[in-house]
C-alpha positions as CSV (number, residue, x, y, z in Angstrom):
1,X,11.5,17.3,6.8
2,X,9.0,15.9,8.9
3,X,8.2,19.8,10.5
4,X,6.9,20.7,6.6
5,X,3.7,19.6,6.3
6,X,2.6,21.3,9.7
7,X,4.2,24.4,8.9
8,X,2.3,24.4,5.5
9,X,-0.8,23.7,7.2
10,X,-0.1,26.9,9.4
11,X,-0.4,28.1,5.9
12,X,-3.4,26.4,5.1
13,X,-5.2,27.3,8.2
14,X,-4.0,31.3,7.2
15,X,-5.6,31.4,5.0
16,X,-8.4,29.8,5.1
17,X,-9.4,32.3,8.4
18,X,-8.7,35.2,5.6
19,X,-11.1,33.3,3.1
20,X,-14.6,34.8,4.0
21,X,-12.9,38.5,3.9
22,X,-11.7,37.5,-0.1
23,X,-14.5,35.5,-1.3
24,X,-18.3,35.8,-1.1
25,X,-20.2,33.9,1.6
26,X,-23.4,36.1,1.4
27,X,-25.0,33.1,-0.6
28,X,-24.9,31.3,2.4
29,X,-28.8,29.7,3.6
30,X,-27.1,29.6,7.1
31,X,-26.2,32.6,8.7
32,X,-22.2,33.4,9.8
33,X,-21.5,30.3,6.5
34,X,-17.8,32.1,6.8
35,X,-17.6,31.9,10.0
36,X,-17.2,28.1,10.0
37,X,-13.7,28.8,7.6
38,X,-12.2,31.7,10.4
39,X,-13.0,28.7,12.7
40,X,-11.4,25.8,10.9
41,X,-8.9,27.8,10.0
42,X,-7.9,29.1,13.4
43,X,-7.5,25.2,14.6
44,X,-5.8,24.3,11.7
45,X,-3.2,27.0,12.7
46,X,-3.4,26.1,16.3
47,X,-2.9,22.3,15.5
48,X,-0.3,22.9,12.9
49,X,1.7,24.8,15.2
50,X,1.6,22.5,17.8
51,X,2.8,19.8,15.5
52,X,5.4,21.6,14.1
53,X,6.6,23.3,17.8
54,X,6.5,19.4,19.6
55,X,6.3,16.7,17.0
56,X,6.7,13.8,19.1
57,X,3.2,12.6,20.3
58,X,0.8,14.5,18.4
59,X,0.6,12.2,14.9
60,X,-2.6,11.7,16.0
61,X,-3.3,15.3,15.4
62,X,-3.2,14.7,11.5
63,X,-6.4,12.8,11.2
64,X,-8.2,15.5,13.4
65,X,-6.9,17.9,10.7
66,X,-7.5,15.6,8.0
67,X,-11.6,15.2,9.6
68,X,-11.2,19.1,9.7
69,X,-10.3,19.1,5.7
70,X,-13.0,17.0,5.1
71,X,-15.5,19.6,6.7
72,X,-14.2,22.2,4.7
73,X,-14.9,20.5,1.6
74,X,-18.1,19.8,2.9
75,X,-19.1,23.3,4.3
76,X,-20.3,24.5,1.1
77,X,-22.7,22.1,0.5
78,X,-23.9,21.8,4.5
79,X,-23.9,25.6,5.3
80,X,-25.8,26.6,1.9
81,X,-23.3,28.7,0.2
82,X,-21.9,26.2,-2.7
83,X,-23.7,29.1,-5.3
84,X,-21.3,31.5,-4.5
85,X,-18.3,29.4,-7.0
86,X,-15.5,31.2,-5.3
87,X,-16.0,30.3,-1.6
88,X,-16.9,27.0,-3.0
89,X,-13.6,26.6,-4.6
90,X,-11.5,27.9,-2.3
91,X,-12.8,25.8,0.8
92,X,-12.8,22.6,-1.8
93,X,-9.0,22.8,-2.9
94,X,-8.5,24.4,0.4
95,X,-9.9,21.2,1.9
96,X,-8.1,18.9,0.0
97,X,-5.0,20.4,0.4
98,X,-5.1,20.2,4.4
99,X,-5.9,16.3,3.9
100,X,-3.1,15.6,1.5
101,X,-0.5,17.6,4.3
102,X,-2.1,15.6,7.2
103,X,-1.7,12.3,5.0
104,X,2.1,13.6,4.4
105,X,2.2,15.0,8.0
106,X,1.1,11.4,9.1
107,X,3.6,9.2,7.0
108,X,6.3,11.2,7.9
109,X,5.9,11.3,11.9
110,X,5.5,7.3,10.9
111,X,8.5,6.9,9.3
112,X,10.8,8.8,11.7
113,X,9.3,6.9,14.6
114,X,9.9,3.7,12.5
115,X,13.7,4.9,12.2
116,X,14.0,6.1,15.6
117,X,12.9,2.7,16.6
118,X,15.2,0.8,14.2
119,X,18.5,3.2,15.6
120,X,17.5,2.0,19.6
121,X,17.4,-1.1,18.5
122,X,20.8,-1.4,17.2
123,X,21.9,0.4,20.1
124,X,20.7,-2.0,22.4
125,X,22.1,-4.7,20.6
126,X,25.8,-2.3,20.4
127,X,25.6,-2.7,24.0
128,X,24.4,-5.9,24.6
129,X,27.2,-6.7,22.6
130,X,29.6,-5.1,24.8
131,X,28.7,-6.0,27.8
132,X,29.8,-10.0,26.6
133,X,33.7,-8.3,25.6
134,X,33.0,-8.5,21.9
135,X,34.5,-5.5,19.4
C-alpha cells in the first residue's frame, strides 16, 4: 500500500510532461511557459520512481514533490499563461493532485515506520525475555 501514491505520482508526473503537447501554452508572457510542466513533470517521475523502487529513506522526498505541486499550481499565474483556461486547469488539479499523493505518500511511509518500530520493539522485549528463561 504504501508504494501507491508514488506509483500514481509516476502518473502524475506523465502526464503533466505530456501537458504542453495537449493544452495551449502559447498565451504564455514568458517564453518556453510549458516547458516548466515537461520539467516538473520529469522530476515528479524521477522522484516518484525512486520512492516507489526504495521506499525506506526517501519520505522526505514527498514534501519536495508536494513544493513541486505547489509550483504547478502556481505556474500559471507566474509564467503568464493563466488566459489560456485549459493549461490553467490542468496544471491547477494537476497540482493539487501531486500534493494530496505526497500528503498520502508521507503518512503512509509514517505509519509503516511507526509499525516497523512498534514490531522491533516487541522483538527486543521477546528476547529480552528469553534470555531470563521465561516462556
Amino acid at each position: 500500500m504504501s508504494h501507491t501514491p508514488s506509483e500514481l505520482l509516476v502518473m502524475a508526473g506523465g502526464w503533466l510532461t505530456v501537458g504542453p503537447l495537449i493544452f495551449d501554452h502559447h498565451a504564455a508572457i514568458a517564453p518556453y511557459a510549458g516547458w516548466s510542466d515537461v520539467l516538473s513533470g520529469l522530476v515528479l517521475v524521477a522522484l516518484g520512481y525512486t520512492r516507489a523502487v526504495h521506499p525506506a529513506g526517501t519520505t522526505r522526498l514527498s514534501l519536495v514533490t508536494a513544493v513541486i505541486g505547489v509550483w504547478v499550481m502556481l505556474s500559471p499565474f507566474v509564467r503568464g499563461y493563466a488566459d489560456s483556461a485549459g493549461a490553467t486547469w490542468n496544471d491547477l488539479l494537476t497540482g493539487a493532485v501531486v500534493i494530496a499523493l505526497s500528503t498520502a505518500g508521507w503518512v503512509t511511509s509514517s505509519a509503516q515506520r511507526a509499525s516497523e518500530a512498534w514490531i522491533r520493539e516487541i522483538e527486543k522485549a521477546r528476547a529480552r525475555r528469553g534470555q531470563r528463561g521465561y516462556r
